[in-house]
Every structure is written in structure tokens, then in C-alpha cells.
PyMOL Python script that loads the backbone (N, CA, C, O; Angstrom):
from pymol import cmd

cmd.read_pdbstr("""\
ATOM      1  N   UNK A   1     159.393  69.056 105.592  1.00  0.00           N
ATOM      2  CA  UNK A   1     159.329  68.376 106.871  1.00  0.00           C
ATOM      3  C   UNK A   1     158.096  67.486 106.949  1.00  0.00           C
ATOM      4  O   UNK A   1     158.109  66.587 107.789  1.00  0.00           O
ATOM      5  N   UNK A   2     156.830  67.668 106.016  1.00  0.00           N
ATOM      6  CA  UNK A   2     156.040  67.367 106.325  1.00  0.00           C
ATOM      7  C   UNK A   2     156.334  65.924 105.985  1.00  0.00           C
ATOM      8  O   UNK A   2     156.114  64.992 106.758  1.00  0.00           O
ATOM      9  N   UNK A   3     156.952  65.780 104.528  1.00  0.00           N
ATOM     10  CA  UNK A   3     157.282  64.495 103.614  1.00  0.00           C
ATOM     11  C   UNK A   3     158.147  63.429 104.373  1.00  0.00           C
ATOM     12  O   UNK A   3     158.160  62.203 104.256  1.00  0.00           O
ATOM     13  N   UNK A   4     159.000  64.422 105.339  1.00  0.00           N
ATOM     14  CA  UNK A   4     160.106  63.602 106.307  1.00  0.00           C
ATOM     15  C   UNK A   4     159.315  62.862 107.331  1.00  0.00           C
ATOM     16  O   UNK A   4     159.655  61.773 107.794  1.00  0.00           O
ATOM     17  N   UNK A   5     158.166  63.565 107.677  1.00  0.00           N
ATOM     18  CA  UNK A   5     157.040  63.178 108.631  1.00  0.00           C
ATOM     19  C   UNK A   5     156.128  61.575 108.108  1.00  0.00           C
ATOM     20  O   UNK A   5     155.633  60.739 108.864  1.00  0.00           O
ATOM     21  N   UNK A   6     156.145  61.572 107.075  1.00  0.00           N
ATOM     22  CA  UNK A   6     155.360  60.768 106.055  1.00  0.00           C
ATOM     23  C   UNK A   6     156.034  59.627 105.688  1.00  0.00           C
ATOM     24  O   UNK A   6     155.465  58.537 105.638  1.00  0.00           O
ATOM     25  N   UNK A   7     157.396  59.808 105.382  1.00  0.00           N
ATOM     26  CA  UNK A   7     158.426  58.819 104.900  1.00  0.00           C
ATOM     27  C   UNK A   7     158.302  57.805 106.477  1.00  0.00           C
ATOM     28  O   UNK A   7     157.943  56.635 106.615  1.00  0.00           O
ATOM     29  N   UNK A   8     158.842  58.996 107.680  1.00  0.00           N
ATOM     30  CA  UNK A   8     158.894  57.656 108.496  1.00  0.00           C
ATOM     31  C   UNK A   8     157.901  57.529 109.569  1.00  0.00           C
ATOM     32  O   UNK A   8     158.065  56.610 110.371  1.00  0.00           O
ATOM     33  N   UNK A   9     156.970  58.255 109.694  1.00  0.00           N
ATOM     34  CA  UNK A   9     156.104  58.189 110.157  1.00  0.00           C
ATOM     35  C   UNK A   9     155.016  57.392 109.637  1.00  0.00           C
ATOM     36  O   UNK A   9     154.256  56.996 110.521  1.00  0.00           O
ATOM     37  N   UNK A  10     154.784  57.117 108.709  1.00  0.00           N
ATOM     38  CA  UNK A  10     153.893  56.289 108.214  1.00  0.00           C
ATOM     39  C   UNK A  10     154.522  55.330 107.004  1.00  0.00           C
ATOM     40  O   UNK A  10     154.190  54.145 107.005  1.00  0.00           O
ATOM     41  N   UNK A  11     155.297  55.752 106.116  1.00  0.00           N
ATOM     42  CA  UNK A  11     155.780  54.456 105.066  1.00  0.00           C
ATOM     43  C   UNK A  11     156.942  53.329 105.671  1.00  0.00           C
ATOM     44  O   UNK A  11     157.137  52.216 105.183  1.00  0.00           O
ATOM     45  N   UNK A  12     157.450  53.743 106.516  1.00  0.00           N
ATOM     46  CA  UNK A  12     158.632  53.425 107.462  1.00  0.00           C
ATOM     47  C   UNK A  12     158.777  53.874 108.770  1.00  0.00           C
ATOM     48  O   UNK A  12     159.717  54.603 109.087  1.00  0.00           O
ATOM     49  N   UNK A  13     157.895  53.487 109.589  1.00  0.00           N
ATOM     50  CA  UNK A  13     157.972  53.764 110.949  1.00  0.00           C
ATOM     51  C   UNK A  13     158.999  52.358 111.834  1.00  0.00           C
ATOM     52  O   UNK A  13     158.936  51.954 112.995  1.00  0.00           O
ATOM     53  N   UNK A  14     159.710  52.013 110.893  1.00  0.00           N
ATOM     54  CA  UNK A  14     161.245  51.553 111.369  1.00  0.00           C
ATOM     55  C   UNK A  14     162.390  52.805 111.455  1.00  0.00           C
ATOM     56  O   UNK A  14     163.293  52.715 112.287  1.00  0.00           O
ATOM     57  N   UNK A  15     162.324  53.703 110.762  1.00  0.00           N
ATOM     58  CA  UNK A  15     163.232  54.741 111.059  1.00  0.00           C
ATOM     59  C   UNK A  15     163.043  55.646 111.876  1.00  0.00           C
ATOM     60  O   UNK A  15     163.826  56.593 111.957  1.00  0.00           O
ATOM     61  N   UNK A  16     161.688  55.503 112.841  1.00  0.00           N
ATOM     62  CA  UNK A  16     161.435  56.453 113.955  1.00  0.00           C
ATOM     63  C   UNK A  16     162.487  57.051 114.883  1.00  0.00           C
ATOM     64  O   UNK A  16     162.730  58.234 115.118  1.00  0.00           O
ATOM     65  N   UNK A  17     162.954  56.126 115.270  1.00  0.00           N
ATOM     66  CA  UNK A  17     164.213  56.049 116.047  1.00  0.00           C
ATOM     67  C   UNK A  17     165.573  57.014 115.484  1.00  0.00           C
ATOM     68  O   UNK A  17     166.315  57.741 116.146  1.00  0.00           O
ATOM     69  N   UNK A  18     165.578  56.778 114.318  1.00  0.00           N
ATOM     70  CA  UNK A  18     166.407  57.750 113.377  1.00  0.00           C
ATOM     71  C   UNK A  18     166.111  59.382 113.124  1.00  0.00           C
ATOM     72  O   UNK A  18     167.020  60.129 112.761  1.00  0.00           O
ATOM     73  N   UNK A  19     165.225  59.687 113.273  1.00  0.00           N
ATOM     74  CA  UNK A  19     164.566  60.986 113.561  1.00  0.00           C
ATOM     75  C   UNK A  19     165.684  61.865 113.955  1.00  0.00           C
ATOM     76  O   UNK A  19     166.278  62.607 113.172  1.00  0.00           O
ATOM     77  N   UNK A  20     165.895  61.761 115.004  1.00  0.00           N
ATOM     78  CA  UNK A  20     166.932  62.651 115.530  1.00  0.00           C
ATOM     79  C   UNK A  20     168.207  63.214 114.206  1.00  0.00           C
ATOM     80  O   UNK A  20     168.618  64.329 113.884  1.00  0.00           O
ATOM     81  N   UNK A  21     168.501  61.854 113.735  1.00  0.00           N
ATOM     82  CA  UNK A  21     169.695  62.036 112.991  1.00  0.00           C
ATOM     83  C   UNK A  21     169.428  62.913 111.799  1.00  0.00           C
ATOM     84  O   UNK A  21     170.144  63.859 111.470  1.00  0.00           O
ATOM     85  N   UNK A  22     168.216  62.475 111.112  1.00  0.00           N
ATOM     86  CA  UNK A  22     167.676  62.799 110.324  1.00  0.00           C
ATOM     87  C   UNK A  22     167.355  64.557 109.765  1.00  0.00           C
ATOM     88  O   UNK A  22     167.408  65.094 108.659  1.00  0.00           O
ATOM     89  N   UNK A  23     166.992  65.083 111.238  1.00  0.00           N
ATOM     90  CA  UNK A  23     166.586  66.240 110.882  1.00  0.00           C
ATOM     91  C   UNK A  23     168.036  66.797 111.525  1.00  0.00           C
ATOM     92  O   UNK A  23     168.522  67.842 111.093  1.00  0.00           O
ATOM     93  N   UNK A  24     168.477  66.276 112.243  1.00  0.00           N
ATOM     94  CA  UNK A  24     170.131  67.179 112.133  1.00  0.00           C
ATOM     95  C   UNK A  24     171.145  67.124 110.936  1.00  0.00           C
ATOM     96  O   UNK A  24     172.021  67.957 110.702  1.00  0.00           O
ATOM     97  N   UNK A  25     170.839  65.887 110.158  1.00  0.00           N
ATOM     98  CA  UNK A  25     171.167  66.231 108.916  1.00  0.00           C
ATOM     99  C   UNK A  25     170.875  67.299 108.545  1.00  0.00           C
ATOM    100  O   UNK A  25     171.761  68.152 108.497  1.00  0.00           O
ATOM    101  N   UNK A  26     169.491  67.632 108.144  1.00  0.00           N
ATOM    102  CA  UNK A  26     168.753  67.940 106.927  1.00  0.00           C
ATOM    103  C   UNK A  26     169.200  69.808 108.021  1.00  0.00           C
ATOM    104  O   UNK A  26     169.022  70.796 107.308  1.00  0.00           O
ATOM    105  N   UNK A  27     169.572  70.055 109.141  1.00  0.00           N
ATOM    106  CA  UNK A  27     169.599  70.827 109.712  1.00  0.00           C
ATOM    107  C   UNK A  27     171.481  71.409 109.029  1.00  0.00           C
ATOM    108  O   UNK A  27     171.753  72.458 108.445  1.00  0.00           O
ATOM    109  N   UNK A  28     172.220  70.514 109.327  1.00  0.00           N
ATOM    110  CA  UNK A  28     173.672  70.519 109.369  1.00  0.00           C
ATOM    111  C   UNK A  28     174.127  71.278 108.140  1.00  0.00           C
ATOM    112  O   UNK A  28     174.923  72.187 107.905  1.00  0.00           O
ATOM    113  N   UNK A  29     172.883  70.158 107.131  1.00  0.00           N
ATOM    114  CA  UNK A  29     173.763  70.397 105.835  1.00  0.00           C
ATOM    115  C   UNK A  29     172.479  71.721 105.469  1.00  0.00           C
ATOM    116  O   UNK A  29     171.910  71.694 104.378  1.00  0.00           O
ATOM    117  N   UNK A  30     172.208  72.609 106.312  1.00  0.00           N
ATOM    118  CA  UNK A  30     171.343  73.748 105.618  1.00  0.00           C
ATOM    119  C   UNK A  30     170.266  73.385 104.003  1.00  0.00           C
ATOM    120  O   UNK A  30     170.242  73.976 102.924  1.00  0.00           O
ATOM    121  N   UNK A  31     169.691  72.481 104.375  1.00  0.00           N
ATOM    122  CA  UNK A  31     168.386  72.207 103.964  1.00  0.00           C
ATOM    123  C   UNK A  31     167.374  72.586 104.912  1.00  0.00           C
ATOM    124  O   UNK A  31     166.272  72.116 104.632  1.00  0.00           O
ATOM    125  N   UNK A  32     167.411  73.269 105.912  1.00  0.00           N
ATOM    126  CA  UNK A  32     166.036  73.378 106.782  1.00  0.00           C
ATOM    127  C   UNK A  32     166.290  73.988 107.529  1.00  0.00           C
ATOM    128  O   UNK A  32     166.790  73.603 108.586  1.00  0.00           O
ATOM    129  N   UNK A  33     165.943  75.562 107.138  1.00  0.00           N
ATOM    130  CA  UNK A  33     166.886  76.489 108.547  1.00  0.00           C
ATOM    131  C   UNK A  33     166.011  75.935 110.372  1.00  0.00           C
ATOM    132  O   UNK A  33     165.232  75.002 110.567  1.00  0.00           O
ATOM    133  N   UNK A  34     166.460  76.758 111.188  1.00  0.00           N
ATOM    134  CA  UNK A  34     165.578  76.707 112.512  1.00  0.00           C
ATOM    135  C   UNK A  34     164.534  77.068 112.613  1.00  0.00           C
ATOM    136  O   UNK A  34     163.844  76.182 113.116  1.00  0.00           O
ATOM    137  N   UNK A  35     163.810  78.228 112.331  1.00  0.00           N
ATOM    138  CA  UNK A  35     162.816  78.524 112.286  1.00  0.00           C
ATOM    139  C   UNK A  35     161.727  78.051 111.518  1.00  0.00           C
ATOM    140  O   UNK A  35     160.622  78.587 111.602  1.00  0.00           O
ATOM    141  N   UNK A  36     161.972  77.008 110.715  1.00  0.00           N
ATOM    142  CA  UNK A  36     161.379  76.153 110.255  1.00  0.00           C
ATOM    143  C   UNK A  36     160.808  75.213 111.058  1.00  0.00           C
ATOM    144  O   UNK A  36     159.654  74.923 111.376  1.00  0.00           O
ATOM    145  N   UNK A  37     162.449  74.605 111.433  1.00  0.00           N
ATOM    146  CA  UNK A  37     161.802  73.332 112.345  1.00  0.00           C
ATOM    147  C   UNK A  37     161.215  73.595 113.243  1.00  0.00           C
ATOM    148  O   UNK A  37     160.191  72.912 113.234  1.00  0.00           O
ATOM    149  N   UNK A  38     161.279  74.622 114.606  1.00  0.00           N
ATOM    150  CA  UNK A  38     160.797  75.151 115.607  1.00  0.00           C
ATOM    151  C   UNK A  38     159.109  74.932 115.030  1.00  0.00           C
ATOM    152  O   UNK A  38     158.272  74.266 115.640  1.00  0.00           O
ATOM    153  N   UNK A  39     158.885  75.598 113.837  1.00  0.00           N
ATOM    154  CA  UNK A  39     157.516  75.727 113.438  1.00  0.00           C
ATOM    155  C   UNK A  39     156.883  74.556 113.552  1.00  0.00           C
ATOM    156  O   UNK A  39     155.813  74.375 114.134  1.00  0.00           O
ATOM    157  N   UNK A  40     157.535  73.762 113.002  1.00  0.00           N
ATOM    158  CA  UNK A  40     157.045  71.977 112.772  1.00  0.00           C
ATOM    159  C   UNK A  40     157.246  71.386 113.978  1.00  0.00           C
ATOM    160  O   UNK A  40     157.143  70.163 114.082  1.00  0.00           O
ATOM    161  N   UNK A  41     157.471  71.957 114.746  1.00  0.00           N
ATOM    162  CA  UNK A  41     157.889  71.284 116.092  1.00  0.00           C
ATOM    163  C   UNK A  41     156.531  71.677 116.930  1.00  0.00           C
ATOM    164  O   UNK A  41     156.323  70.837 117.805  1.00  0.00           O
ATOM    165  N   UNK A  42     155.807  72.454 116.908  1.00  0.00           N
ATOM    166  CA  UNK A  42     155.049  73.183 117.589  1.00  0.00           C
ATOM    167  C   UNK A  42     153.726  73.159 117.072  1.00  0.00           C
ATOM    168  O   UNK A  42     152.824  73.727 117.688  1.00  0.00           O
ATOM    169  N   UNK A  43     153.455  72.383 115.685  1.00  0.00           N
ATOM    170  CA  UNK A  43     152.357  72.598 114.948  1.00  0.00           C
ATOM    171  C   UNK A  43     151.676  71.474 114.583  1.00  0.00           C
ATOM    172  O   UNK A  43     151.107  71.675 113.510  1.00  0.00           O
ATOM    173  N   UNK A  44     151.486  70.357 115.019  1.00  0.00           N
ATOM    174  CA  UNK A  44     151.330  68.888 114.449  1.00  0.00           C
ATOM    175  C   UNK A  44     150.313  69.433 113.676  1.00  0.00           C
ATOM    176  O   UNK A  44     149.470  70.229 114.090  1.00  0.00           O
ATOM    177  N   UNK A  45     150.447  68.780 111.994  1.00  0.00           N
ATOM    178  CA  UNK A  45     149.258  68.626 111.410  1.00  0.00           C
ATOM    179  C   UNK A  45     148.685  67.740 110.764  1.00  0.00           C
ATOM    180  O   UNK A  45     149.593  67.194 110.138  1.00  0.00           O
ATOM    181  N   UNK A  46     147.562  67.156 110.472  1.00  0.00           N
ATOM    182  CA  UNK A  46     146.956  65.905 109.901  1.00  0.00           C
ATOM    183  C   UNK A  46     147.123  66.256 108.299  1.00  0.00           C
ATOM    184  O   UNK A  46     146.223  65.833 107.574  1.00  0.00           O
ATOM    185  N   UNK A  47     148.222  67.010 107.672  1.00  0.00           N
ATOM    186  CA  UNK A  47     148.420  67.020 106.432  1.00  0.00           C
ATOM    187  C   UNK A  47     148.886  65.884 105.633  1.00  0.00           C
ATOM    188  O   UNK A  47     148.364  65.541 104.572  1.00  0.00           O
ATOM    189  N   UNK A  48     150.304  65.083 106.415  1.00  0.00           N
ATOM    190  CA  UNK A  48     151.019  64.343 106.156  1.00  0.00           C
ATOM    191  C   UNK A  48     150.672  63.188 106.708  1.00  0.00           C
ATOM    192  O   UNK A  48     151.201  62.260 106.096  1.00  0.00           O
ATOM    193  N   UNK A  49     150.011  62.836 107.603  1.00  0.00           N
ATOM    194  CA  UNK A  49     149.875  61.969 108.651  1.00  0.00           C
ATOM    195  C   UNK A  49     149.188  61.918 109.502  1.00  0.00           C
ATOM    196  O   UNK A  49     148.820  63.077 109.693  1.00  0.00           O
ATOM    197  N   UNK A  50     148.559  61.038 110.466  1.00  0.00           N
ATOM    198  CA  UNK A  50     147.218  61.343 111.018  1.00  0.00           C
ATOM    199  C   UNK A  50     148.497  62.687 112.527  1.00  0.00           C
ATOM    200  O   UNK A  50     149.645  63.095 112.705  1.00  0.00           O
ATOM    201  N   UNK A  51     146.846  62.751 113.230  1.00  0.00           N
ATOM    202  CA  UNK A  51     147.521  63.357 114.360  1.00  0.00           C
ATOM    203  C   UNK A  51     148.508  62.693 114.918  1.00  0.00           C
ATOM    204  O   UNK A  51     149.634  63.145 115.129  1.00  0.00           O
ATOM    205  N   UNK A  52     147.965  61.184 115.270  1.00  0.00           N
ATOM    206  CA  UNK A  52     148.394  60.659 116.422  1.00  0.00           C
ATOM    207  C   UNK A  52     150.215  60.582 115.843  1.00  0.00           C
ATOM    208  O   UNK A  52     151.115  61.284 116.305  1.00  0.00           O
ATOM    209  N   UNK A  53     150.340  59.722 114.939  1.00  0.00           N
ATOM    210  CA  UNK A  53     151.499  59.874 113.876  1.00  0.00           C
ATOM    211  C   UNK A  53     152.727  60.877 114.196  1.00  0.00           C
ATOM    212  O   UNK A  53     153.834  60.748 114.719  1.00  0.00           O
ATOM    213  N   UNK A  54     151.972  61.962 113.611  1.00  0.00           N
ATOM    214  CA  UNK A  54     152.953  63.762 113.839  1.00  0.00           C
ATOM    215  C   UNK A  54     153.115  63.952 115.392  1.00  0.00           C
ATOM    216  O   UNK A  54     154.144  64.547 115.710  1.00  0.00           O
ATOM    217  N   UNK A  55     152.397  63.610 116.280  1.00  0.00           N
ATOM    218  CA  UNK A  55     152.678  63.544 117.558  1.00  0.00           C
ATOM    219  C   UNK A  55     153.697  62.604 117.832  1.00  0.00           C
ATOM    220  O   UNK A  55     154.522  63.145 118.568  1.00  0.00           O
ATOM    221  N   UNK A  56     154.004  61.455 117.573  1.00  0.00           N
ATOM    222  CA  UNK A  56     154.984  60.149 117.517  1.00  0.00           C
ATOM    223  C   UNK A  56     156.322  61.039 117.236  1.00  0.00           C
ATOM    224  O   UNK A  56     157.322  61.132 117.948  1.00  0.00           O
ATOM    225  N   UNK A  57     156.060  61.629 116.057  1.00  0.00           N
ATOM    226  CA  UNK A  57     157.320  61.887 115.221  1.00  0.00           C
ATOM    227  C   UNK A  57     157.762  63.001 116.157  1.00  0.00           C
ATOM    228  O   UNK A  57     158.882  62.788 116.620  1.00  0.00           O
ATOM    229  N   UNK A  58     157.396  63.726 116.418  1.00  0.00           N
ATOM    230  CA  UNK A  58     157.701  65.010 117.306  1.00  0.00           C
ATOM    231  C   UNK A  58     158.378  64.375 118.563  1.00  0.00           C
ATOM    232  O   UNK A  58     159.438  64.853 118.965  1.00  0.00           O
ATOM    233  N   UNK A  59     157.805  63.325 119.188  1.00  0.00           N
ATOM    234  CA  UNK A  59     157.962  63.033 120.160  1.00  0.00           C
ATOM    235  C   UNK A  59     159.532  62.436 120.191  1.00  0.00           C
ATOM    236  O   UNK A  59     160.483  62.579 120.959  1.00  0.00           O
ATOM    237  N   UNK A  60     159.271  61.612 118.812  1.00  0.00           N
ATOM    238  CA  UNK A  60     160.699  60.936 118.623  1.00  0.00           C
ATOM    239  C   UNK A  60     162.322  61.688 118.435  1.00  0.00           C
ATOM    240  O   UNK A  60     163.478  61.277 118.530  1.00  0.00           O
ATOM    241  N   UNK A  61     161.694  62.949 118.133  1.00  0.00           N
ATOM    242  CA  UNK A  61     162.423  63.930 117.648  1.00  0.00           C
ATOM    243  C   UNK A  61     162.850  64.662 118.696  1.00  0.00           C
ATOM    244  O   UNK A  61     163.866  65.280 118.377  1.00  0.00           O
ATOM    245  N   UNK A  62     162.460  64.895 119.996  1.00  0.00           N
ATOM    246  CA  UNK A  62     163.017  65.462 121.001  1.00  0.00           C
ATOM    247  C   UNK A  62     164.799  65.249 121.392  1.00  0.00           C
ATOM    248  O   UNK A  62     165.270  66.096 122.152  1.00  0.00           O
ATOM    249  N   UNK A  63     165.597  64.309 120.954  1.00  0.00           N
ATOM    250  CA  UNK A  63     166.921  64.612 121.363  1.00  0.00           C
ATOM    251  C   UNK A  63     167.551  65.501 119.951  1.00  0.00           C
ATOM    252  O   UNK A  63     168.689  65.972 119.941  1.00  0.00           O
ATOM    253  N   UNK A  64     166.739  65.600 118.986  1.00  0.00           N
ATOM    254  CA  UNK A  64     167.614  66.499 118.008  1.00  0.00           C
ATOM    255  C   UNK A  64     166.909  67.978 118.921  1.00  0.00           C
ATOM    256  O   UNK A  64     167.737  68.444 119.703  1.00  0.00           O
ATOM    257  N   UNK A  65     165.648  68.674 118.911  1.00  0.00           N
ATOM    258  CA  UNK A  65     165.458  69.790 119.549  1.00  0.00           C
ATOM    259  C   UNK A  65     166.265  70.258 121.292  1.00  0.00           C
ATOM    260  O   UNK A  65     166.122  71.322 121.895  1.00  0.00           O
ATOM    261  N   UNK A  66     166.953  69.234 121.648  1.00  0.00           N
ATOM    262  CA  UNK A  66     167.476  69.210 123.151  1.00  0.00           C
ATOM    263  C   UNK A  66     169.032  69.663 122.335  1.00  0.00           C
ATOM    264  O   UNK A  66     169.491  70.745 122.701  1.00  0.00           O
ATOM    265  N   UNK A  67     169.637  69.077 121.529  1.00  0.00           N
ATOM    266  CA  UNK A  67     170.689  69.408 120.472  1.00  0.00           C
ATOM    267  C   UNK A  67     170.774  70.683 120.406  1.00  0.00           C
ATOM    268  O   UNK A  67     171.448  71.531 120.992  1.00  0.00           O
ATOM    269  N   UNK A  68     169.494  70.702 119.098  1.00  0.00           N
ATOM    270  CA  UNK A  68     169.961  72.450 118.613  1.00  0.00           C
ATOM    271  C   UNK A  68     169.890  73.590 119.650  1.00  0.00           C
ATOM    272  O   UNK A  68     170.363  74.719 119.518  1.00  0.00           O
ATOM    273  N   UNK A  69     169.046  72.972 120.966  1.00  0.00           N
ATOM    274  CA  UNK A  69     168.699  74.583 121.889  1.00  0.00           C
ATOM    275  C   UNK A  69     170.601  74.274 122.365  1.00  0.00           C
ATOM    276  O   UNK A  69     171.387  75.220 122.317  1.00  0.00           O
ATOM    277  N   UNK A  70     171.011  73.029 122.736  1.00  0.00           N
ATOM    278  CA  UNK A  70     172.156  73.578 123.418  1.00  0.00           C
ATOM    279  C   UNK A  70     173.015  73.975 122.071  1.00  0.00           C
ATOM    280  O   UNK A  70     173.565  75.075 122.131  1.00  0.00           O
ATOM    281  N   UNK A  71     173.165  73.356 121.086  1.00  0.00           N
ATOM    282  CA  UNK A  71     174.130  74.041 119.911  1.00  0.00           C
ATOM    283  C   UNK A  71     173.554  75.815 119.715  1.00  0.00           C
ATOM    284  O   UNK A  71     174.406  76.677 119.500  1.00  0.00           O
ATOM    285  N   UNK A  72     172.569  76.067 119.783  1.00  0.00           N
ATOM    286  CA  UNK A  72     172.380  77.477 119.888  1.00  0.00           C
ATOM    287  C   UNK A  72     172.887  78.386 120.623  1.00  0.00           C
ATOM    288  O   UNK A  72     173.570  79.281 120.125  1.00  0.00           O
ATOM    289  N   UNK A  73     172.618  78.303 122.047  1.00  0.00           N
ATOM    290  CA  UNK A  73     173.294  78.810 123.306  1.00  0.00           C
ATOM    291  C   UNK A  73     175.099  78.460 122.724  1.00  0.00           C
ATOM    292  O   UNK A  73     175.865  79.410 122.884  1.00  0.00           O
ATOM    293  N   UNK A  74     175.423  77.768 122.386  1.00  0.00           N
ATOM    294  CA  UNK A  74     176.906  77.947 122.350  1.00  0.00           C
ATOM    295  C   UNK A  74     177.245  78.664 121.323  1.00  0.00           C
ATOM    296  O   UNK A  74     178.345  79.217 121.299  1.00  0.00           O
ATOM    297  N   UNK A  75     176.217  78.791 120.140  1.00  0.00           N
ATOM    298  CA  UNK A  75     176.392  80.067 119.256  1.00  0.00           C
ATOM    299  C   UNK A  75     176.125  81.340 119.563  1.00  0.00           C
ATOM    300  O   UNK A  75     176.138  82.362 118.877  1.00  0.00           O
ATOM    301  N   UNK A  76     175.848  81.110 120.842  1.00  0.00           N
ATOM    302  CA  UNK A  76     175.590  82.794 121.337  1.00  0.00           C
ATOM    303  C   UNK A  76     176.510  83.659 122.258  1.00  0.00           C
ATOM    304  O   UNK A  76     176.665  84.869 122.423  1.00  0.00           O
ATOM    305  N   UNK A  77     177.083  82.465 122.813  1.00  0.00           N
ATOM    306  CA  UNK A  77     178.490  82.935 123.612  1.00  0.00           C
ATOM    307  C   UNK A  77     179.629  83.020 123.206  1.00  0.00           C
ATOM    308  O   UNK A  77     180.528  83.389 123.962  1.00  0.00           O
TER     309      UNK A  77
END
""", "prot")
cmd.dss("prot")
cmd.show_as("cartoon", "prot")
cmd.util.cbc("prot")
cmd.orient("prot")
């Protein structure tokens, strides 16, 4: 996630916008369970990218996390 953070967060911050799709891919096709992402969702770090950056990306990323909480809840009923 961090590299996904890096690719478009900083080498291509034209695909910001794509974010969403991106990690529901990488979600769909079980490359990246939940508890993963939740983690990366909650943890910005200046590993991959400055702060401000991982904050962007997170930010951009909010309609895939609005996704999985409701795709969750419907896996629970």
C-alpha cells in the first residue's frame, strides 16, 4: 500500500482521483485483505511520501472506505 501511495501520490498524482478504484481492485481481487487497509487508512506515514502526500491519498480514498464499510455490513446480514 505504501508503493500504491508512491506510484500516485507522488510519481503520478494524475491518478489521484483513481484511488478509489484502485484499492477496490487490489481489495476485490484479494491482494490486500481489510485489515490491512483499515491499518493504512489510519496510519499516514512519511515512509513512502511526505505527510502532506499520504494525507491527500487517504483523503482521496474515502469513497472506496465508505464502499467497503457498506459492502461489509451487507456481509453481515
Amino acid at each position: 500500500l505504501g508503493s500504491v501511495e508512491r506510484l500516485v501520490g507522488v510519481l503520478n498524482p494524475d491518478l489521484l482521483e483513481k484511488i478509489p478504484m484502485i484499492l477496490q481492485m487490489l481489495y476485490t481481487s484479494d491482494l490486500v485483505e481489510e485489515e490491512a487497509l483499515q491499518a493504512w487508512r489510519e496510519k499516514p506515514s512519511k515512509r513512502y511520501a511526505s505527510k502532506e502526500v499520504a494525507t491527500l491519498v487517504r483523503k482521496k480514498a474515502q469513497p472506496f472506505f465508505v464502499w467497503l464499510e457498506t459492502a461489509t455490513e451487507d456481509e453481515e446480514e
